[in-house]
C-alpha positions in Angstrom: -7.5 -5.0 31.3 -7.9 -3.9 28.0 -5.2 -4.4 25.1 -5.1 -4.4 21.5 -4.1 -7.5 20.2 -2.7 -9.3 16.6 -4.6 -12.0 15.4 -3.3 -11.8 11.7 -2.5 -9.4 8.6 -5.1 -6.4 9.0 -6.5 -8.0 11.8 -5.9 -5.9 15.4 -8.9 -6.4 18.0 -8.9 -4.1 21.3 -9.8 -7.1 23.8 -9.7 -7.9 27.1 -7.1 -9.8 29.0 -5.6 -11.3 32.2 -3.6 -8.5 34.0 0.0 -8.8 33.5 2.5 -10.3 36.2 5.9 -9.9 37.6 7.5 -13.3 35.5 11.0 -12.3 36.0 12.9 -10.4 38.8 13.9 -7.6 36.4 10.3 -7.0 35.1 8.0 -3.7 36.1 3.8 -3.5 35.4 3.4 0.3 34.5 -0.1 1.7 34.4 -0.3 3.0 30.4 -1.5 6.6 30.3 0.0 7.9 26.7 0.8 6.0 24.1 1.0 6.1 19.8 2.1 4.1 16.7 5.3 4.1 15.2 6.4 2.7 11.6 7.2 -0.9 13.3 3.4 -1.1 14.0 2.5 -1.1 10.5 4.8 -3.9 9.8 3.4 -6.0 12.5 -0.2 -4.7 10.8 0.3 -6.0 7.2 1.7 -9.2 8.4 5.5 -9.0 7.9 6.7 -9.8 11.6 6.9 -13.8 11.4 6.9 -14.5 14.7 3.8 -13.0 15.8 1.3 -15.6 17.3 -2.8 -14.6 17.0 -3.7 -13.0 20.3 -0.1 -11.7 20.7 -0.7 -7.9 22.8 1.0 -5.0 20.3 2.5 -1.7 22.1 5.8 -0.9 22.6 6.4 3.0 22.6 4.5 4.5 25.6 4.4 6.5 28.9 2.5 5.6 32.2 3.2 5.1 35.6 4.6 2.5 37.4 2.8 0.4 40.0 4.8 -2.9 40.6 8.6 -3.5 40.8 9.8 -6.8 40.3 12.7 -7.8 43.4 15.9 -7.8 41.0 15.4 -4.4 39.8 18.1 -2.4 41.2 18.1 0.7 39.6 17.9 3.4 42.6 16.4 5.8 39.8 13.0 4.1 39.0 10.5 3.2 42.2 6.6 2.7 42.3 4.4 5.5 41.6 7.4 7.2 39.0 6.2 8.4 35.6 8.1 7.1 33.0 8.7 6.7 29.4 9.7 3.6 27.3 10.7 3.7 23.7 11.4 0.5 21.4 14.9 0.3 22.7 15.2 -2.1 24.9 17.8 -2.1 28.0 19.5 -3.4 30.5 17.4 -1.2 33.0 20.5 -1.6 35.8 23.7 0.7 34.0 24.1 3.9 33.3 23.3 4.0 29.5 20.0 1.9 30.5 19.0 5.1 32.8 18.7 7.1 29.0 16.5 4.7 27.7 13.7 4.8 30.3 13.6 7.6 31.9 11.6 8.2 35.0 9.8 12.0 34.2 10.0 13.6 37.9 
C-alpha cells in the first residue's frame, strides 16, 4: 500500500509499505477513502514531535471503510464493510462516549 511517511523536518515521502495487520485484539484495518491535514501535521512537518522515528507513517484524521475487525472488539455498532470516520481523539472504542468518537456513517 501506499503511505506518506516522516523521515525528518520538511522531509514527508508518499512510499510504499507492508499492508497493516491486526497486532492487538482491539485493533481495525479501515480501507482510507477521505482524508486531510490538520494543524498537528505541521508540527510533525517542521520537526517539533520528538518521538517521531524516520519512516514513521503520518495520518490521523480520516474516513474509509472498514475491512478487518480484530477478535476483542466488541462494540455491536462498528462491523466490516461500515463507513466510518476517525478524528485525533483517540478512544476506548467499547463505551458509550467511545461510540462519539468514531462513528460508523450508515
Amino acid at each position: 500500500m501506499k503511505a506518506v511517511c516522516w523521515h525528518g523536518a520538511k522531509d514527508v515521502r508518499v512510499e510504499t509499505v507492508p499492508d497493516p495487520k491486526i497486532l492487538n485484539p482491539r485493533d481495525a484495518i479501515v480501507k482510507i477513502t477521505s482524508t486531510a491535514i490538520c494543524g498537528s501535521d505541521l508540527h510533525i512537518y517542521d520537526g517539533f514531535i520528538p518521538s517521531m522515528i524516520s519512516g514513521d507513517i503520518l495520518g490521523h484524521e480520516f474516513m474509509g471503510e472498514i475491512v478487518e475487525l480484530g477478535s476483542g472488539i466488541q462494540n455491536k455498532h462498528l462491523k466490516v464493510g461500515d463507513r466510518v470516520r476517525c478524528s485525533v481523539h483517540h478512544s476506548c472504542g467499547n463505551c458509550f462516549f467511545a461510540i462519539a468518537i468514531c462513528v460508523a456513517l450508515r
